[in-house]
C-alpha positions as CSV (number, residue, x, y, z in Angstrom):
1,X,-10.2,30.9,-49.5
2,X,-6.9,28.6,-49.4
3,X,-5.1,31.4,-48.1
4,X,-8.0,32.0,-45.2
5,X,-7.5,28.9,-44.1
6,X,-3.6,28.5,-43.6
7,X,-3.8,31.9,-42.2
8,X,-5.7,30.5,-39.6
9,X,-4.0,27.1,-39.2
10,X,-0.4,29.5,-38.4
11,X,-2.9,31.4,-36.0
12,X,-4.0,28.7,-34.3
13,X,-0.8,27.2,-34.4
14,X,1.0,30.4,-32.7
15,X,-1.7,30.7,-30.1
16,X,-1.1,26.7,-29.2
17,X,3.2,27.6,-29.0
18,X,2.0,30.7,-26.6
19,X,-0.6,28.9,-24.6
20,X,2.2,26.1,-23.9
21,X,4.9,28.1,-23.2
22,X,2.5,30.1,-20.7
23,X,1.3,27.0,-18.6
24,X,4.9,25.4,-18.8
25,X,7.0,28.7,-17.2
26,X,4.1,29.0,-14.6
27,X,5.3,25.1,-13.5
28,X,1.8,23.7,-14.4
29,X,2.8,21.5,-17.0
30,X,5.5,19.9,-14.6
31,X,6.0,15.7,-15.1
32,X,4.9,13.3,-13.2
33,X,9.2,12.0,-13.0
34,X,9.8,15.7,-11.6
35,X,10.2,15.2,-7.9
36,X,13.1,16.9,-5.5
37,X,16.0,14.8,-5.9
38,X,17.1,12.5,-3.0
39,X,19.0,15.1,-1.1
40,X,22.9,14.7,0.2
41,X,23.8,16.1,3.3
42,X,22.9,14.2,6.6
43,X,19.9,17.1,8.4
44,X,20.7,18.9,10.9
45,X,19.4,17.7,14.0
46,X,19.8,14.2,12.9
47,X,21.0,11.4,16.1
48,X,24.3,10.1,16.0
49,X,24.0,6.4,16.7
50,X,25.9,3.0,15.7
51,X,24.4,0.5,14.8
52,X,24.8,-2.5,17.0
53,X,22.8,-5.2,15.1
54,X,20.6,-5.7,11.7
55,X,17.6,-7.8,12.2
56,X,16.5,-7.6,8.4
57,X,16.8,-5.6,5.5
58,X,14.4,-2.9,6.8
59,X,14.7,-3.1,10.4
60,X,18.2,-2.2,12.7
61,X,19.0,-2.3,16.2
62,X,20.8,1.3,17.0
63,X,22.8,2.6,20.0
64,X,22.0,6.5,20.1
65,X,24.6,8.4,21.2
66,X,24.6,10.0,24.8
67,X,21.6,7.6,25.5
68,X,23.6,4.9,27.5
69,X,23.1,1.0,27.1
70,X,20.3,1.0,25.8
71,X,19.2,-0.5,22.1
72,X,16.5,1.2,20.0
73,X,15.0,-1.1,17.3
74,X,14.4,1.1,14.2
75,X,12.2,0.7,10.8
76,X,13.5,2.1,8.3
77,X,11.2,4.7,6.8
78,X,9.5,4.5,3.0
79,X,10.7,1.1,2.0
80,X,9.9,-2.1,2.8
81,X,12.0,-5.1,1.9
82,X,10.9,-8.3,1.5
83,X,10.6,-11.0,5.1
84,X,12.8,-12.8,6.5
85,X,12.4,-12.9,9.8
86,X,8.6,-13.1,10.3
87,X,7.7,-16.6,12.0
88,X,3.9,-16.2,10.3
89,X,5.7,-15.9,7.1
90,X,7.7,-17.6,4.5
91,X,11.0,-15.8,3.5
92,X,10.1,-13.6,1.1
93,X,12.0,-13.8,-2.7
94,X,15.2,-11.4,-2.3
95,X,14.4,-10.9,1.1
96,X,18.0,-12.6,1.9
97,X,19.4,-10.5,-0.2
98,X,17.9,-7.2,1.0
99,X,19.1,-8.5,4.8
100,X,22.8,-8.6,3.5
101,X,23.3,-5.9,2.2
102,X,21.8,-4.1,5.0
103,X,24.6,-6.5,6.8
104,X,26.9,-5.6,4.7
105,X,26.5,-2.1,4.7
106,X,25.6,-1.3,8.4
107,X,26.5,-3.4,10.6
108,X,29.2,-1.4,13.7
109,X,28.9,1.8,11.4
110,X,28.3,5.3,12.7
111,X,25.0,6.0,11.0
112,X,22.8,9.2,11.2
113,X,18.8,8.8,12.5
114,X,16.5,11.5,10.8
115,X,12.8,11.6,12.0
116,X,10.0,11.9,9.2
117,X,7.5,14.4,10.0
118,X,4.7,12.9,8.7
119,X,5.0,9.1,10.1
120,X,6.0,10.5,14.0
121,X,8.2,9.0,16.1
122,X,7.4,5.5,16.1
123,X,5.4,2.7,14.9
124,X,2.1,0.4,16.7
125,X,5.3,-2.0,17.6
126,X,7.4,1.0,19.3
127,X,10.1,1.4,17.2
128,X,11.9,4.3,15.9
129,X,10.7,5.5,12.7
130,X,13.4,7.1,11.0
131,X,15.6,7.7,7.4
132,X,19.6,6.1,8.1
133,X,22.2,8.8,7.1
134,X,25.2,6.8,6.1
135,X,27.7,9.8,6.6
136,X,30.6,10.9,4.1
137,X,33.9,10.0,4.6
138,X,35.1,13.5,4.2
139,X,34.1,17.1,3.6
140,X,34.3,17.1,-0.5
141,X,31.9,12.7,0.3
142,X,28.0,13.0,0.1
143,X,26.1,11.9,3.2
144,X,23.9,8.7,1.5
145,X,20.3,7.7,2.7
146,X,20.3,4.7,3.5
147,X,16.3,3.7,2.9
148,X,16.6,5.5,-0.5
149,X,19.8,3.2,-1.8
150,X,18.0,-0.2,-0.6
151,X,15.1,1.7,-3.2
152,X,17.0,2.5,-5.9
153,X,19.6,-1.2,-6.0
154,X,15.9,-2.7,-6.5
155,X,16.2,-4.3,-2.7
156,X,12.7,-3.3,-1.5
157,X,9.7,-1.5,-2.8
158,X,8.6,1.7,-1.6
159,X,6.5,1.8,1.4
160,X,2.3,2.6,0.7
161,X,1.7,4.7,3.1
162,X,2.8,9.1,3.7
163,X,5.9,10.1,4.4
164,X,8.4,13.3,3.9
165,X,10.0,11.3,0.6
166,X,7.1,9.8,-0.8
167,X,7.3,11.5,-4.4
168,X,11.0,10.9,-4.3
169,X,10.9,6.9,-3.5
170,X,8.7,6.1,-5.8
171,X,10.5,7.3,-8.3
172,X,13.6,5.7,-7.1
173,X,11.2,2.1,-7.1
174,X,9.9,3.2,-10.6
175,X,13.4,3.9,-11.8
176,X,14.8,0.1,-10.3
177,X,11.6,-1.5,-11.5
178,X,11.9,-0.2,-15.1
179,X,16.1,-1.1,-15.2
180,X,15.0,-4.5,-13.4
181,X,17.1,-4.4,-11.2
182,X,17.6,-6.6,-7.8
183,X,13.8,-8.0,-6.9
184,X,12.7,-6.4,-10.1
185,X,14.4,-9.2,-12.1
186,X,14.9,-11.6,-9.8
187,X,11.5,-12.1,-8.6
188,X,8.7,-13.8,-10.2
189,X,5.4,-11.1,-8.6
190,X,7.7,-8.3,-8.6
């Protein structure tokens, strides 16, 4: 009778292994943490336009090319860093810090303005919606997006509502908040 049973415990056992390694190699066992990685190259069809002024960490004032004299205010897509500008609002904790780096980082640089397909073209206030392309410096430099570094140094958290990058962000916020980094350890709510 004791070798009935641990024949059927190895049985079991085997049919477990094969059931798992069934469901995993048909990609239904897949992670929560597995999301398409942040990609690299600037999209084609992406505006060239330089930015001509940084109003906060989230928000830029762009000069697209071929379009004349005219500025186009632009939110950054997926990631919202905290106020500083708001007149209805205090300054929100980091918020200086999210607005210089965008500064820092932005300001008079050549950037690249990508539209996401789900958010449209632009928000109830009638700016641009779009994903900043900070362009490589050469062939062999990866193109870096912009909305997905302020994410991922911990400078903002990542926007609520749908967008192309969704998955992707908020991994990049889970992955900033869990290394505490930026408003992850320097702010008290965050």
């Amino acid at each position: 009778m004791m070798k009935l049973s641990a024949r059927n415990a190895a049985a079991g056992l085997v049919a477990v292994l094969v059931v798992a390694a069934i469901v995993s190699f048909a990609g239904l066992a897949s992670s929560p943490h597995d999301v398409d990685p942040v990609p690299t190259t600037v999209p084609t069809g992406a505006e060239r336009a330089e930015v001509v002024r940084v109003i906060d960490g989230d928000t830029i004032t762009v000069r697209l090319e071929g379009a004349g004299e005219g500025a186009q205010v632009v939110r950054l897509v997926g990631v919202d860093t905290p106020e500083t500008v708001d007149p209805n609002r205090p300054v929100g904790c980091f918020g200086a810090d999210a607005s210089t780096f965008t500064h820092t980082e932005l300001d008079g640089h050549t950037v690249y303005l990508e539209v996401d397909q789900v958010q449209g073209d632009t928000d109830k206030y009638g700016r641009l919606l779009r994903y900043v392309w900070i362009p490589g410096t050469d062939a062999a430099a990866p193109a870096e997006l912009f909305n997905a570094t302020l994410l991922e140094d911990g400078y903002g958290v990542a926007y609520r509502g749908d967008q192309d990058r969704k998955q992707a962000f908020d991994a990049l916020e889970r992955e900033a908040k869990d290394s505490r980094r930026g408003l992850w350890s320097a702010c008290p709510a965050a």
